[in-house]
N, C-alpha and C positions, 0 to 999 in steps of 0.2 A: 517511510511511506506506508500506510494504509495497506493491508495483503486483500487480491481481490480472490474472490472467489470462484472457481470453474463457472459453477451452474447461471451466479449470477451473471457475469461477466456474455455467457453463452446468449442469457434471454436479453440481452440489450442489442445481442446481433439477432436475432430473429426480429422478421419483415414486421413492422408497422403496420397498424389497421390500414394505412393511405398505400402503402406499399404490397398487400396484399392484393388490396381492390385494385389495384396496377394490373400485377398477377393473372387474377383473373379478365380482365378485360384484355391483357395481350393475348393469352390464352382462346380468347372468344376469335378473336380476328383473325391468329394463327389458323387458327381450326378451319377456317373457309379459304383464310390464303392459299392453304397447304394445299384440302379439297381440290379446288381449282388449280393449282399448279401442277396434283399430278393427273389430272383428268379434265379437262378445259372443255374439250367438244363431247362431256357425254350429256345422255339425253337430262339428268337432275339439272343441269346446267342453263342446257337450254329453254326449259320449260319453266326457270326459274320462278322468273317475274308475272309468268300467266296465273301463277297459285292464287289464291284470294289473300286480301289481307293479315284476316284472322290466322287465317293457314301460316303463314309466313312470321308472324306473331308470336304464334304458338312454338312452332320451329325454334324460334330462336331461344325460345325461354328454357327450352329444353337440353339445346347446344351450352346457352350459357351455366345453367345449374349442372352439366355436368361438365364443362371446364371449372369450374367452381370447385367440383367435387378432386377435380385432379389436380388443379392449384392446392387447395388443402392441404389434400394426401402426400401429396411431395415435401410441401411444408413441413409437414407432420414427421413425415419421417426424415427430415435432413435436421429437425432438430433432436429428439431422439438418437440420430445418429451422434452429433455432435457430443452428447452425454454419456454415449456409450463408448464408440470409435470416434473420438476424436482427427483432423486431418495429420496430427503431429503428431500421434503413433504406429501410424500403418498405412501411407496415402491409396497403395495397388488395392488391399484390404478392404476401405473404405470407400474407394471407386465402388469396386466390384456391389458391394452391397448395396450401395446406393440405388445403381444400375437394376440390382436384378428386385429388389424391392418397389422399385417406381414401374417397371416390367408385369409383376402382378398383381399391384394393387391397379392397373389400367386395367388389364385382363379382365381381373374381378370385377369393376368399372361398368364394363363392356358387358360382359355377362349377366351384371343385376340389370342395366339399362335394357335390353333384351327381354327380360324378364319381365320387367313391369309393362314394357309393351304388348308381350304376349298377355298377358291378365287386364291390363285397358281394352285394346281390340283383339279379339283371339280371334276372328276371322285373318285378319290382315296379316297376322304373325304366322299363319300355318305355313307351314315349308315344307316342299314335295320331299319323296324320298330320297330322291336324289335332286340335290342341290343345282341350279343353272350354275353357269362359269359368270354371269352377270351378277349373281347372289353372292358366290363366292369371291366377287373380285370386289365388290361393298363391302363388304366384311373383314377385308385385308386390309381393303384402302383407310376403313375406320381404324382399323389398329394401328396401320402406320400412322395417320393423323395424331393421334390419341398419344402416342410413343411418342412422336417429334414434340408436342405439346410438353410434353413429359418432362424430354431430355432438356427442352430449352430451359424450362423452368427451375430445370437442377443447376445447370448453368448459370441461369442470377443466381440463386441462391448461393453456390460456389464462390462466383464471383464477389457477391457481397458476402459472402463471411470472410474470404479473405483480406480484400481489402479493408474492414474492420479491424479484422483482428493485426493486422499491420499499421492500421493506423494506431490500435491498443499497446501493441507492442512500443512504436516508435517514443507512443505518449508516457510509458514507464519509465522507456531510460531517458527521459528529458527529463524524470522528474529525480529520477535518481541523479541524473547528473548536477542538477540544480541543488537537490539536497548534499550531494559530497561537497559541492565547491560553497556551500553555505558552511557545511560541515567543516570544512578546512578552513571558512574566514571565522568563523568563530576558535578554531583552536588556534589559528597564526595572533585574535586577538589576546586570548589567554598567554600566551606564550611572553607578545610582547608587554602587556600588563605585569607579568611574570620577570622580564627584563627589565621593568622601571624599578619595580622593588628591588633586584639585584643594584641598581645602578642611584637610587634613589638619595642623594645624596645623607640627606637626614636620617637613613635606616642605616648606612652603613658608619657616618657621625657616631650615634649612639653607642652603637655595637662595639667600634674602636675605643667610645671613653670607656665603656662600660670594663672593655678587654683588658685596656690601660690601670683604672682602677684596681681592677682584681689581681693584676699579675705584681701592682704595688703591696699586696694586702695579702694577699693566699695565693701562690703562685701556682699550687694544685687545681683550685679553683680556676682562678686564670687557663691553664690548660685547658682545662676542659668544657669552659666557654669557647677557647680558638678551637677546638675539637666540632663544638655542635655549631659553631660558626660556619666551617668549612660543611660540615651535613647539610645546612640547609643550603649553600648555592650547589654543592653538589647535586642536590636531587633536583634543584629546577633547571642546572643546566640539561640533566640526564630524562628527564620526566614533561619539561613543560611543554611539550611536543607530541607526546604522546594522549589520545583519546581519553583511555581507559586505563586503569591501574587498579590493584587489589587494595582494601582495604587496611589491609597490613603494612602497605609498604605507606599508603598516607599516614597511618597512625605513627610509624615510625620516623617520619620526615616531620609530622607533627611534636614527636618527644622533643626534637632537636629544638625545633621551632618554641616552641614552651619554653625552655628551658634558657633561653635566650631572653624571651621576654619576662619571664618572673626575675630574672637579674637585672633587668631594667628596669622594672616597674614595681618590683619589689611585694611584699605582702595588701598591695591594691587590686589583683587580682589571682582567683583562685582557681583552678582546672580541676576536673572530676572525667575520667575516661573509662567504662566500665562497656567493655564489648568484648563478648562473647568469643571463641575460638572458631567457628562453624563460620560469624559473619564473615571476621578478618581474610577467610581463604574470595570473599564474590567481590564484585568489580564496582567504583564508583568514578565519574571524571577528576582526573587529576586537579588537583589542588584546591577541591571543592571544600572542604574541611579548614584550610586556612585560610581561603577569602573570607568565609563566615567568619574565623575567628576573629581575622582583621577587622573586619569590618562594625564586629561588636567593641573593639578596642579603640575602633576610631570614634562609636559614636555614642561613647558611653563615661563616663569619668572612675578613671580609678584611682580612690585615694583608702588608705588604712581603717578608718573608720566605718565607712561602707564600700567594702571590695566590690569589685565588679567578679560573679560568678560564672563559670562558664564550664558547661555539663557537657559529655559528647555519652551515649547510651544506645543502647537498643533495647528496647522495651519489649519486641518480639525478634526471632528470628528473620535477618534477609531486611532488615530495616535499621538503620540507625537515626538517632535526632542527637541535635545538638543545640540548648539551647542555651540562654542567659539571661541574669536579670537587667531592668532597666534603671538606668538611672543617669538620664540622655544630656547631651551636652547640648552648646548653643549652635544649632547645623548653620549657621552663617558662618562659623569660624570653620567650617570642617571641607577638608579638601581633599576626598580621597582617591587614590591609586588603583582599587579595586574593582572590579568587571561589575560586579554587585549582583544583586539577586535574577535581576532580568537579565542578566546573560546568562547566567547558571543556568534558569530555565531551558534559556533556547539552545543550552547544551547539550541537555534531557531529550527534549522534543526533537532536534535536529538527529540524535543518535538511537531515538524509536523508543525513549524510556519513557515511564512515568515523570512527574516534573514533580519537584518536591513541593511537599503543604505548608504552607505557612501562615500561621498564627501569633495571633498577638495579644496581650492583655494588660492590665496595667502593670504590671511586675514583671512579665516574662515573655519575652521572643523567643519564639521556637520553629526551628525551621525541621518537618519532617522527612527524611530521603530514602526512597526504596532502591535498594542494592539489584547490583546485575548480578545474574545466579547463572551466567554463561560462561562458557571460557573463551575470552575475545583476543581478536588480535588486535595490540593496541598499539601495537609499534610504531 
């Protein structure tokens, strides 16, 4: 799967242009509910609707740019926070900040609002020496208003970042879980694909006359085809289950393999293996290396006169190819065994790798495969 990024991941939970404008108009309504709830019978109340239009117009536009301003601000800094303090490393931490940050950016709020009052009408603004308890109980009552407006708003916010970010979460291991059990139906098919050629009637036919002829002719010989006979079910009973495997240990389940089929098929086809010491230690999916070969022996003719060639290299480090010449049979006649190229890929893809390049021309198939330079667990 795809690795997400903090920051990105962050700005997909921050509020929508529709959901901000939410914000602020709850914010607006708040701000008179509150008003009124905690002071119903005072005279602003009562005198309300005697105001003139305009007055009351004005009022508001003034209420609402400055819930605007504390919708924002809260915004502002709950996203900030989330890049700095995250809720998943420090939740008491991150309260607290949250809290005493939305705390003075109201404050300040409050103080610039003041201010531009007093420089619009500085009559109206002037305030005795000593303050009435009617002045000062406005004043209070505005900051609690202002704070409750505040706290609510930290509140969605809170709220919808969690619930996101759970929904985020929930949405990763569905994907993971879909990618392993993809990942498993593709290795159980390798496996069994893996099983037919063990079982395959015609593969093991050959290999027995072939065994039978040799041990009439060269009995040395003979051994030590039943020697690399037993290597190759060895490794697929031991390997074909397995993800990933080194380099090394396919090349060596490949000499077996080789060595089986140049007795069989004789000087019609010729192997070239020239890999590096550094590749052989990085990781490649098992048995990727002899479905290719297969698969070029299925659909290609080997007879003495023009062998079929088949190269396996690494031309840089942490990369090998393996290719072969063409010289194609009739695919009507051809029925093969092998998982073939489109599964190999969604090997690659299902296990996070690169998928290998393949090319083609009129002499030469070559399949390019970038090596795993991890140490995995492939058990």
């Amino acid at each position: 799967m795809e690795e997400i990024n903090y920051s990105d991941k962050n700005r997909r939970l921050v509020p929508t242009r529709f959901k901000r404008m939410f914000l602020v108009v709850f914010a607006f309504v708040l701000h008179y509910l509150v008003s009124y709830i905690l002071d119903p019978y005072s005279a602003y109340w009562q005198d309300y609707f005697t105001r003139s239009i305009s007055e009351i117009i004005a009022e508001w536009a003034v209420s609402f740019l400055f819930c605007f301003l504390i919708s924002e601000v809260s915004i502002f800094i709950h996203r900030k926070l989330n890049l700095r303090f995250p809720w998943t490393q420090n939740k008491s931490k991150r309260l607290f900040l949250e809290i005493t940050l939305n705390f003075i950016a109201v404050l300040t709020l409050i103080l610039m609002n003041m201010l531009c009052y007093a420089i619009i009408d500085p009559q109206s603004a002037q305030i005795e020496s000593v303050p009435s308890m009617e002045e000062i109980k406005d004043i209070l009552q505005w900051i609690v208003v202002s704070l409750v407006i505040s706290f609510m708003i930290i509140s969605i916010n809170t709220m919808s970042y969690l619930i996101n970010n759970w929904i985020e979460t929930a949405t990763e291991m569905s994907e993971h879980k879909i990618k392993a059990a993809e990942l498993k139906q593709a290795s159980v098919e390798a496996e069994l694909n893996a099983l037919k050629m063990q079982l395959d009637p015609h593969f093991i036919f050959n290999n027995l006359s072939v065994l039978s002829e040799l041990i009439l002719e060269d009995q040395q010989l003979g051994f030590e085809y039943s020697e690399n006979f037993a290597k190759v079910y060895r490794f697929l009973l031991v390997n074909s289950k397995k993800n990933m495997i080194t380099l090394d240990e396919e090349i060596r389940f490949l000499n077996a393999y080789i060595f089986l089929i140049q007795h069989r098929v004789g000087s019609g086809v010729n192997f070239t293996i020239d890999i590096d010491d550094h590749s052989r230690n990085m990781y490649i999916p098992s048995l990727t290396l002899q479905l290719l070969i297969e698969n070029a022996i299925k659909h290609n003719s080997t007879n003495k006169r023009r062998p079929l060639m088949i190269r396996i290299s690494n031309e840089e480090v942490g990369k090998v190819v393996i290719e072969n010449t063409l010289s194609p049979l009739d695919h009507s006649e051809i029925t093969s065994t092998g998982i073939g190229l489109n599964n190999i890929t969604s090997r690659f893809q299902l296990l996070g790798e690169q998928v290998p390049e393949v090319t083609r021309d009129q002499h030469t198939f070559r399949v390019s495969i970038q090596l795993v330079t991890y140490d995995i667990e492939h058990a």
